[in-house]
C-alpha positions, -999 to 999 in steps of 0.1 A, spaced: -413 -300 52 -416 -335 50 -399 -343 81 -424 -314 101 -454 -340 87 -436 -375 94 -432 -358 130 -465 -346 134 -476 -374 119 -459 -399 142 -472 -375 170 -507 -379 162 -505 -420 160 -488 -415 193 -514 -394 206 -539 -413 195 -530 -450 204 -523 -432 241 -561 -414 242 -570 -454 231 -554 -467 266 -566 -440 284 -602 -450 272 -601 -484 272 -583 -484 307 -612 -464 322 -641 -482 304 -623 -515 318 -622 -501 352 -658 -488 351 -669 -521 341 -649 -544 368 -669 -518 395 -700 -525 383 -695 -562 382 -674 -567 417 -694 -544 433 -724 -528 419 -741 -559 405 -739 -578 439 -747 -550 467 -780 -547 479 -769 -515 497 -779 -532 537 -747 -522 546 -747 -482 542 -712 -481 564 -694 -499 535 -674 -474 506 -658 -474 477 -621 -479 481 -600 -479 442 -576 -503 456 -597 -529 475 -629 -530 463 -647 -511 496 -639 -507 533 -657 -491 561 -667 -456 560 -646 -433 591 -663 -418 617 -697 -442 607 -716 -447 643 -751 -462 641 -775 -488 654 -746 -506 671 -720 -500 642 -690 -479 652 -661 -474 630 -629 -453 641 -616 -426 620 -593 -453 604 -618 -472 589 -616 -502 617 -640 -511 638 -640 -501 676 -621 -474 693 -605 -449 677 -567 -455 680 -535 -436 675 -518 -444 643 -482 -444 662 -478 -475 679 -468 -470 718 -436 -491 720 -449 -504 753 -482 -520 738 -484 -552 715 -505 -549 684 -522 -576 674 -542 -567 637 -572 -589 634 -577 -596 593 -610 -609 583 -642 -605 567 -677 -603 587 -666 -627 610 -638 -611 626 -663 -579 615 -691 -593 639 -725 -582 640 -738 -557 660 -730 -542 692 -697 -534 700 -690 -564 727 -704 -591 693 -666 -590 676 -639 -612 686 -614 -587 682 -630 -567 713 -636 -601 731 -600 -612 725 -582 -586 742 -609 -587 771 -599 -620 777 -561 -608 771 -566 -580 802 -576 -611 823 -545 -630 819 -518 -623 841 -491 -612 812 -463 -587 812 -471 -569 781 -501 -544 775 -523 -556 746 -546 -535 718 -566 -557 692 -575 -542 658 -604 -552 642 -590 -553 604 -620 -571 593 -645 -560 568 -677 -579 553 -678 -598 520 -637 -593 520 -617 -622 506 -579 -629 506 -577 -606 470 -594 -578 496 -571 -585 522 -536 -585 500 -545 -553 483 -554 -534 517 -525 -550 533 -501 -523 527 -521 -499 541 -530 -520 572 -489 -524 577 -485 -485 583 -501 -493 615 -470 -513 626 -488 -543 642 -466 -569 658 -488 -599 655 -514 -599 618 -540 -626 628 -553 -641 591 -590 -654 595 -602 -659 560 -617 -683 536 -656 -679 530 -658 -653 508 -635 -671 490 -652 -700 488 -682 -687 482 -675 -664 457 -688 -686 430 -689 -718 408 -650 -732 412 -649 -741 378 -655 -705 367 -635 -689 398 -616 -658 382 -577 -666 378 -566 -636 402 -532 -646 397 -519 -616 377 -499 -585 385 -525 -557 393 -530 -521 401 -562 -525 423 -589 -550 432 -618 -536 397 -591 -548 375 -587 -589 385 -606 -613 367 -604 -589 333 -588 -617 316 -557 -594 309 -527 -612 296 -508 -578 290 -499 -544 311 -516 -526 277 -553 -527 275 -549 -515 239 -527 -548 229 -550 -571 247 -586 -559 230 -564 -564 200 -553 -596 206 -592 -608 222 -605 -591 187 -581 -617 171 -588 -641 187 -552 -646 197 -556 -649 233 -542 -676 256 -558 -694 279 -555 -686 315 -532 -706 336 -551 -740 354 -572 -735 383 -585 -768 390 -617 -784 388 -656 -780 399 -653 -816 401 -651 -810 447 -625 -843 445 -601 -828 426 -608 -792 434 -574 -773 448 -582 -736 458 -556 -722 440 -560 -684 448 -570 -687 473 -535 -704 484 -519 -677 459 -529 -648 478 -525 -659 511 -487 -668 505 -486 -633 492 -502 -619 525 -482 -640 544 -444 -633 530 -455 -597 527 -462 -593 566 -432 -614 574 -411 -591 553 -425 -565 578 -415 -580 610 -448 -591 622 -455 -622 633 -483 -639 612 -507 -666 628 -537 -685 608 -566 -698 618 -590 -721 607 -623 -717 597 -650 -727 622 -685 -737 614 -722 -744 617 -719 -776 593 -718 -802 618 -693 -827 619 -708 -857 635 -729 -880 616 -758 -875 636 -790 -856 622 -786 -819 630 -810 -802 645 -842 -778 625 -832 -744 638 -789 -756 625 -805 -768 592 -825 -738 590 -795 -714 594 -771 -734 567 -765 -718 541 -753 -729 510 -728 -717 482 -752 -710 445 -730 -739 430 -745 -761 451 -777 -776 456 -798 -769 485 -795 -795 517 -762 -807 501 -745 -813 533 -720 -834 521 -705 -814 499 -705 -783 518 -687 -803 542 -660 -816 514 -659 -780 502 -652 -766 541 -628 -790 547 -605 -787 514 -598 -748 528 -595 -762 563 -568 -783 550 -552 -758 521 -550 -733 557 -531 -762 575 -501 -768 549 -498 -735 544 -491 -729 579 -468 -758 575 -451 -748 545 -445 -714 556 -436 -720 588 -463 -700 608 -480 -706 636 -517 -719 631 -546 -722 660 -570 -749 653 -606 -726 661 -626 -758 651 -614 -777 673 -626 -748 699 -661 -764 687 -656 -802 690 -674 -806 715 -699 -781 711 -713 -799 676 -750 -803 692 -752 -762 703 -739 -752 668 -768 -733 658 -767 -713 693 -729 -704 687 -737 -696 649 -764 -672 633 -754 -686 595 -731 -712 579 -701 -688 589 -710 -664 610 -702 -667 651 -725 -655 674 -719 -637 701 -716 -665 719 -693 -683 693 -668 -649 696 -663 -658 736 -654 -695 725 -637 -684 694 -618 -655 718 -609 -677 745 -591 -699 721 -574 -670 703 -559 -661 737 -545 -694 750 -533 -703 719 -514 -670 715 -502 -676 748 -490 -714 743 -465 -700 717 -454 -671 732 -464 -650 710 -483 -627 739 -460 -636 773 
């Protein structure tokens, strides 16, 4: 009899310290939602879901006011899944810049492989436009495997802003960490078990999270941001495809001149920062410029330079820019044009 009651006992404490995961599992995932997602939409982008593994994506089928999505959740044409053996894919992974605003003929994705039809290549070219606004590189990893079922053979990487805007460096989440989906980073879970780590916060027994540098913009190193780019990087190399970066070009002007109203009028500016601070905006832009360089370097991909595309277009930065980030129309020709040649400089479209 008393073996029935240690069993059922022992069952019970099982039972119950398992209903206690479950609960505060969900309760932590509910809560990551609201604060990832919930707290900072505004709903002005109604083409944008809810996705369980990367935060949101765009919504199938969606095809309004110069806004059409496939029924793959990419922006364009609809497409075949299977890749035709005799066409080059090249995936396009971004955030509303390689999005573009509206109008299908506004992203560089569509521009790109215009430009690409010109040229007098031997392949046959298709452009995916992987991008999707207010992604950064945590986005992009977790979506990543997804986006490789699509078998592309070239995975250009345009990201950074959202990144570097997502808030006050000093407090930027440690995303670092093994995860199951995008609500669960930033948690501050040192554990797998939700149970052991309320236990162990309760305590008081937590650890610190690992360094992640310094508000302090001299010192500052964009830790994962590098972190989950490698990851993106090794993880479409292990597929086969061929991985180019870009860097990340700009309405901050670079010259020392004064810039003009209208460009000072469209700069925007990250909430750690004060208003008008141009100079560090422009230390801030150029310590991901340079964290996108050596990676390229130190994992030996290929990288095309799009700010240089704009050295010598610093005066006419606010007509080739509508914000801080954000190309025109016109700035997707430039921005295309310079895709394309680079591309075909390396051989990577022949």
């Amino acid at each position: 009899m008393k073996r029935y009651t240690f069993i059922s006992a022992a069952g019970a404490t099982l039972g119950a310290l398992a209903g206690a995961e479950w609960y505060l599992r969900q309760r932590d995932h509910a809560n990551n939602r609201d604060r990832w997602f919930h707290e900072g939409y505004d709903g002005s982008h109604p083409y944008n879901v809810f996705h369980n593994r990367s935060g949101w994506e765009l919504m199938p089928g969606y095809d309004v006011a110069g806004i059409r999505i496939n029924q793959y959740g990419f922006r364009g044409d609809d497409i075949s899944k299977r890749k035709d053996p005799n066409v080059v894919r090249i995936m396009c992974l971004g955030d509303s810049c390689t999005f573009g605003t509206a109008g299908d003929e506004s992203p560089y994705p569509y521009q790109l492989k215009q430009r690409l039809d010109t040229m007098d290549l031997e392949a046959d070219y298709q452009t995916i436009n992987a991008g999707v606004e207010g992604h950064a590189t945590i986005n992009a990893l977790l979506r990543l495997p997804r986006l490789l079922t699509f078998h592309p053979d070239v995975l250009i990487i345009y990201l950074g802003w959202n990144d570097m805007w997502i808030g006050n460096p000093k407090h930027y989440p440690d995303m670092r960490r093994k995860t199951q989906s995008y609500w669960h980073y930033g948690n501050g879970a040192q554990t797998g078990l939700r149970l052991i780590d309320s236990a162990k916060d309760g305590l008081g027994l937590d650890a610190p999270p690992p360094p992640i540098g310094s508000f302090d913009i001299d010192v500052f190193i964009p830790t994962n941001f590098e972190f989950n780019m490698e990851r993106i990087i090794r993880t479409a190399r292990k597929a086969g495809v061929q991985v180019v970066l870009t860097t990340l070009p700009t309405l901050i002007p670079k010259h020392n001149g004064q810039p003009s109203l209208l460009c000072l009028e469209k700069l925007h500016y990250p909430a750690f920062f004060a208003q008008g601070d141009l100079e560090r905006i422009k230390e801030l832009h150029e310590i991901y410029d340079t964290s996108i360089r050596q990676l390229a370097m130190r994992e030996d991909v290929e990288l095309i330079d799009l700010n240089a595309a704009f050295s010598d277009q610093d005066t006419k930065g606010d007509t080739y820019f509508s914000n801080t980030w954000l190309p025109s129309v016109e700035g997707n020709q430039i921005i295309a044009r310079a895709l394309a040649d680079g591309l075909y400089e390396r051989e990577i479209v022949r």
